[in-house]
C-alpha positions in Angstrom: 67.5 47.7 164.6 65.4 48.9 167.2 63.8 51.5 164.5 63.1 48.4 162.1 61.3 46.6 165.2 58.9 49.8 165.5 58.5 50.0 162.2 57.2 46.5 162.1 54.7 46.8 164.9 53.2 49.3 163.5 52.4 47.6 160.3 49.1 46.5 159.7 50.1 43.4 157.7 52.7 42.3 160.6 50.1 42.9 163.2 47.7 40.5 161.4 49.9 37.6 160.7 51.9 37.8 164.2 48.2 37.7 165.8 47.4 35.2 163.8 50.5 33.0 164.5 50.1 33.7 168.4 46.5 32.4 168.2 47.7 29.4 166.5 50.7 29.0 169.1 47.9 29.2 172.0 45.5 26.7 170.7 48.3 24.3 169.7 49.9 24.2 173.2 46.6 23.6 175.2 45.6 21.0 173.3 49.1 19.5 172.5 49.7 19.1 176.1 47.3 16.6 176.1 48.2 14.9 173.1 51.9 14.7 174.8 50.7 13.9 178.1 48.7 10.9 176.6 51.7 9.5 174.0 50.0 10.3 171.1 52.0 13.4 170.1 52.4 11.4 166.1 48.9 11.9 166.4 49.1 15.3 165.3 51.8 14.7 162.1 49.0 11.7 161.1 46.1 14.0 160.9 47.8 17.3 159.8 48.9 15.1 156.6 46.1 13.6 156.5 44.4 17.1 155.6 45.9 17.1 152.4 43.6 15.5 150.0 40.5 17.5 151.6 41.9 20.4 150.9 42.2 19.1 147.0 38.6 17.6 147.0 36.8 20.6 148.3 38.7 22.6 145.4 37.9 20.0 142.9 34.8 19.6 143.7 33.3 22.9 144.3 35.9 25.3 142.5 36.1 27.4 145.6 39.5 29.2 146.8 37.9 30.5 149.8 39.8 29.7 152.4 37.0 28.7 155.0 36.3 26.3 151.9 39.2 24.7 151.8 40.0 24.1 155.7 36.4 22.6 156.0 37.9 19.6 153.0 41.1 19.7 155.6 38.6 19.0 158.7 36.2 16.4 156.6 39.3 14.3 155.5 41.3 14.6 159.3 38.4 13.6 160.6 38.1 10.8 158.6 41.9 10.2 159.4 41.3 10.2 162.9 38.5 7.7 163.3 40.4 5.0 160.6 43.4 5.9 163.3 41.1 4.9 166.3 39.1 2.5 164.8 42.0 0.8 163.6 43.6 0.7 166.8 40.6 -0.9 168.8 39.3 -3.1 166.4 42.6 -5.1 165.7 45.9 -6.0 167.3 47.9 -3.2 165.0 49.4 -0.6 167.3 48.8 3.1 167.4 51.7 4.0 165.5 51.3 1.6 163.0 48.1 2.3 162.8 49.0 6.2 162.5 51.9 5.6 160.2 49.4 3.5 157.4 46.3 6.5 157.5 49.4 9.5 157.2 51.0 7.3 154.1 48.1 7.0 152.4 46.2 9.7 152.9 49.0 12.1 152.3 49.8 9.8 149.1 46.6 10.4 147.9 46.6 14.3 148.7 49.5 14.1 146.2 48.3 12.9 143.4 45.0 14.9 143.4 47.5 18.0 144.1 49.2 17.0 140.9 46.3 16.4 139.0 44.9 19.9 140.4 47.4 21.2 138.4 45.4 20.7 135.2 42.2 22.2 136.5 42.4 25.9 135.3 43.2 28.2 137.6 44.6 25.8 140.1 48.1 27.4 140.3 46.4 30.4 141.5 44.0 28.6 144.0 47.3 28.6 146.6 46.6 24.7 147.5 50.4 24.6 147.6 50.7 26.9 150.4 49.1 24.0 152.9 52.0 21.5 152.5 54.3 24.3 153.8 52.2 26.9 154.9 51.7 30.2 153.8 51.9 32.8 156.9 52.1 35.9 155.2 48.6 35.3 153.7 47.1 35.6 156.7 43.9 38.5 155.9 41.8 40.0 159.0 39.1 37.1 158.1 41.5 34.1 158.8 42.6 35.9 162.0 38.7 36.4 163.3 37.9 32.9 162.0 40.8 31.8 164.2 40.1 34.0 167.1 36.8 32.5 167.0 38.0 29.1 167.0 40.2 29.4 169.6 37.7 31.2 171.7 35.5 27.7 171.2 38.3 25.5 171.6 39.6 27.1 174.9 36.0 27.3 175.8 35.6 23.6 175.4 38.7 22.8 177.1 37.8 24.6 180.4 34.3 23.2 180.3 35.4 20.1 180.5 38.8 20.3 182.5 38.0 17.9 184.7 37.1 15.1 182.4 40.2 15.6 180.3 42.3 15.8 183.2 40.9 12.5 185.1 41.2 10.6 181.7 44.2 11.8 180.3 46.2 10.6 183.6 44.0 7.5 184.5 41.5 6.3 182.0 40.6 3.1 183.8 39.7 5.1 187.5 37.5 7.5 185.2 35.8 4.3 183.3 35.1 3.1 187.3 33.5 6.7 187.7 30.8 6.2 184.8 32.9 8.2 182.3 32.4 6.7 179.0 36.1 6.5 178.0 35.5 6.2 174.4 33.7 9.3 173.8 35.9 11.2 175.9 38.6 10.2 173.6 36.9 11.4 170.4 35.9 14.3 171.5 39.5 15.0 172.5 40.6 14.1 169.3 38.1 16.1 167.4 39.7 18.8 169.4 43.0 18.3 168.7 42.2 18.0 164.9 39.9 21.2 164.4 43.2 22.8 166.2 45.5 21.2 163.5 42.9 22.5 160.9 43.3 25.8 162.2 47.1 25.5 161.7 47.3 24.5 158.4 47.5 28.0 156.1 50.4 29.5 158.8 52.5 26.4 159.0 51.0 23.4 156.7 50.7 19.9 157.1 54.4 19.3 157.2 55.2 21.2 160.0 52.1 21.6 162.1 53.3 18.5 164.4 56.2 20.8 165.4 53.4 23.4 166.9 51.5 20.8 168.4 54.0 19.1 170.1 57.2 21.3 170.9 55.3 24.0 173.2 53.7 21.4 175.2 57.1 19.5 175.4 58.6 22.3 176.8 56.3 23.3 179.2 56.3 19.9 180.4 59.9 20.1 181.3 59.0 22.9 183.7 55.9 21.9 185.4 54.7 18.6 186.7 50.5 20.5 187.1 48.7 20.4 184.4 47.0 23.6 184.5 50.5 25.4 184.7 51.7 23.1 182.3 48.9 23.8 179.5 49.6 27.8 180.3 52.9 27.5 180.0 52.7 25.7 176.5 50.4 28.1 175.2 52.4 31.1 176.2 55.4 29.4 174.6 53.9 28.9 171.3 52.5 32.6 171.4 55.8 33.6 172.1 56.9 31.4 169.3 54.3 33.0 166.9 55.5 36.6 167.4 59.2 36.1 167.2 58.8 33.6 163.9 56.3 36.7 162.2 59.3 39.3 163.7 62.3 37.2 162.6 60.3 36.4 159.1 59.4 40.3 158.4 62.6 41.7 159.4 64.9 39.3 157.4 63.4 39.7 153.5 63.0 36.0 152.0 62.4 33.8 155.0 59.5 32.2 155.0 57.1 32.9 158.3 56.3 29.2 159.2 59.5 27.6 159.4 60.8 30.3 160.9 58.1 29.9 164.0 58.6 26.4 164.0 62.4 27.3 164.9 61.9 29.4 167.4 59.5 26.9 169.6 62.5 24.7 168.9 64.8 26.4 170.1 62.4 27.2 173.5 61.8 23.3 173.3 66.1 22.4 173.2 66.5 26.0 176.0 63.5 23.4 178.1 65.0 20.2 178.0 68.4 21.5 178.7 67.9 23.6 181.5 64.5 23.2 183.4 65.5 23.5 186.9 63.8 20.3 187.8 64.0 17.9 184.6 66.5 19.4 182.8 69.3 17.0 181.0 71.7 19.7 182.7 70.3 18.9 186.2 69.8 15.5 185.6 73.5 15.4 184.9 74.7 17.7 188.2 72.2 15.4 190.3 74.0 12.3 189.3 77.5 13.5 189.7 76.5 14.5 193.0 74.8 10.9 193.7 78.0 9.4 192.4 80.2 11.9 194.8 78.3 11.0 197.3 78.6 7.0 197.0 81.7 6.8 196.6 82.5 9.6 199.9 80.6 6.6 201.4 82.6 4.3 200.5 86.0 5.6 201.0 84.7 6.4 204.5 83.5 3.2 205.1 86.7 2.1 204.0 88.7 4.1 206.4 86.4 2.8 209.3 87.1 -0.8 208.6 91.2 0.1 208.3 91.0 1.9 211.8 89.0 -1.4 213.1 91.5 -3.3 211.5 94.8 -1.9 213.2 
């Protein structure tokens, strides 16, 4: 086993896509943990489905199976998805979900049928456009991983520029209004964030699963931090973590596919999280509340023997 795992590492092919996947895993849980820490983590599933018929369109319309081609259709048509999402949202009394849930039905409706009439185009099969619903990992080439490195190296970038701002409005929007902030553009800018992150995603995990990424790391983390700084490291060492095992579990077992794989491993960090985090785990939550409930009723058997003594 241990001969099989060194084997692995020193493949070239392994090395790309499980630095590929770790990258992915990084960006997702920064900029999930704000997503989460803001209740919008559907946000992600909306806009990652959303990519869908972009990814069609730019083939359809320019031929192109370049792969920087295609994500730029995903990020034109999340974009898109995003500010319907928002604008929705402020502009009339539907809720964010339901506002979320209409955008993802249709826009992933739509990517559909253009995938289906793809199909005709020649050449399509061979294009890989199916390989974003579900993701394609192992396709990963040294260009996607220095695209993404770049990306993330922007992202993060971003994110620590502006730390401050994110942090004031993601815990108190109205305070930062107070301050001058202009609320509204700190929100799109955040979003635009989160979605070039999802974009990013797409060819390792696809639009199904790339909610999972955005969403478990930074759930987990949260269950062992209550700072957001540690919180946002934390998440994005869980999902790198998550990346390396998925691509390790996925090459050393022939036939399973590398993005569902990583998407079961962050689960599994996310269940390990809410389970046993010394602070908010369920398991301590439980202990805590047996012990309350020991407690109270010691209290009241003693207050019980106290009025007895009074008594005789």
């Amino acid at each position: 086993m241990m001969d099989n795992v060194l084997f692995l590492l020193q493949d070239y092919t392994f090395r790309t896509v499980a630095l590929g996947s770790a990258l992915l895993g990084i960006i997702s849980g920064v900029l999930g943990s704000f997503a989460v820490l803001r209740r919008q983590s559907l946000f992600g599933d909306g806009v990652s489905h959303a990519a869908l018929p972009g990814v069609i369109l730019a083939f359809l319309l320019t031929g192109n199976k370049n792969t920087e081609v295609l994500l730029l259709g995903a990020l034109a048509s999340g974009l898109l998805a995003a500010l319907f999402i928002t604008g929705i949202e402020k502009n009339s009394h539907i809720r964010f979900d339901s506002a979320l849930a209409l955008v993802m039905s249709v826009f992933f409706g739509l990517g559909l049928v253009l995938l289906t009439y793809s199909q005709k185009v020649p050449n399509a099969n061979q294009a890989g456009l199916k390989r974003f619903i579900y993701g394609q990992a192992s396709t990963l080439l040294s260009r996607d991983v220095i695209l993404m490195a770049a990306c993330a190296a922007i992202l993060l970038s971003l994110v620590v520029l502006f730390w401050k701002e994110f942090k004031l409005f993601t815990f108190d929007p109205e305070f930062a209004q107070t301050l001058g902030f202009h609320t509204g553009r700190l929100n799109l800018f955040l979003s635009l964030l989160i979605v070039l992150a999802i974009i990013i995603g797409l060819q390792t995990v696809g639009v199904v699963l790339m909610s999972a990424m955005l969403i478990a790391p930074a759930a987990a983390a949260r269950q062992w931090s209550g700072r957001l700084w540690l919180m946002v490291l934390l998440a994005a060492g869980f999902g790198a973590v998550s990346g390396v095992l998925g691509t390790l579990f996925s090459s050393a077992v022939p036939g399973l596919p590398t993005g569902p794989v990583i998407v079961v491993c962050i689960t599994v960090i996310a269940t390990f999280s809410l389970l046993f985090a010394p602070h908010r785990g369920l398991l301590r939550r439980i202990l805590d509340r047996r012990k309350t409930r020991a407690r109270f009723q010691a209290g009241i058997s003693t207050t019980i023997l106290k009025e007895r003594r009074r008594l005789s």
